[in-house]
C-alpha positions in Angstrom: 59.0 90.6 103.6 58.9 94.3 104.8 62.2 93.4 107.3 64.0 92.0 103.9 62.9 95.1 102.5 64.2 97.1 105.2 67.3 95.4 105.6 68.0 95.5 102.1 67.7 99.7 102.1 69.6 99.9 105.5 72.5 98.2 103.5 72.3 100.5 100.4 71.9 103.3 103.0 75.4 102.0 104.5 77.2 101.2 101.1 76.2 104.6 100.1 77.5 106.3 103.0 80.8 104.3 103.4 81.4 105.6 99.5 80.9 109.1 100.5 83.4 108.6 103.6 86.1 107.1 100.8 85.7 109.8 98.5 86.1 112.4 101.6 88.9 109.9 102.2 90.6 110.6 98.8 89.8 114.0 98.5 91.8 115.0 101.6 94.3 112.7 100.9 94.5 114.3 97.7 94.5 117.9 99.2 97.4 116.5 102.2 99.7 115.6 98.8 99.1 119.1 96.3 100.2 120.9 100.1 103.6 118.7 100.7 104.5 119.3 96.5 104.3 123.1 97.3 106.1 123.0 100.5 108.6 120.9 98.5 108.4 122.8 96.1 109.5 126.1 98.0 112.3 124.8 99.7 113.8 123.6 96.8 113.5 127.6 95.5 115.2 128.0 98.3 118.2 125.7 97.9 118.5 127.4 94.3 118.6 130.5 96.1 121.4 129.6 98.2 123.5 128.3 95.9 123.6 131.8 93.8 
């Protein structure tokens, strides 16, 4: 019964950790899209800039 037990935790203990690693996932993912918008963002000032 203990080894059930056991098993049984090691998998939460695995689930839990393979959420973390998705939500680091996302979050950098996230962080990776806000950077290219505001590079994008930039050079687009600078088309407008030469086109004055």
């Amino acid at each position: 019964m203990a080894r059930t037990q056991d098993a049984a935790a090691e998998e939460r203990r695995l689930a839990a950790e393979e959420r973390r690693v998705a939500a680091e996932e996302r979050k950098v993912a996230l962080e990776e899209r806000k950077a290219e918008e505001s590079s994008s963002e930039d050079e687009d000032e600078d088309e407008d800039e030469d086109e004055e």
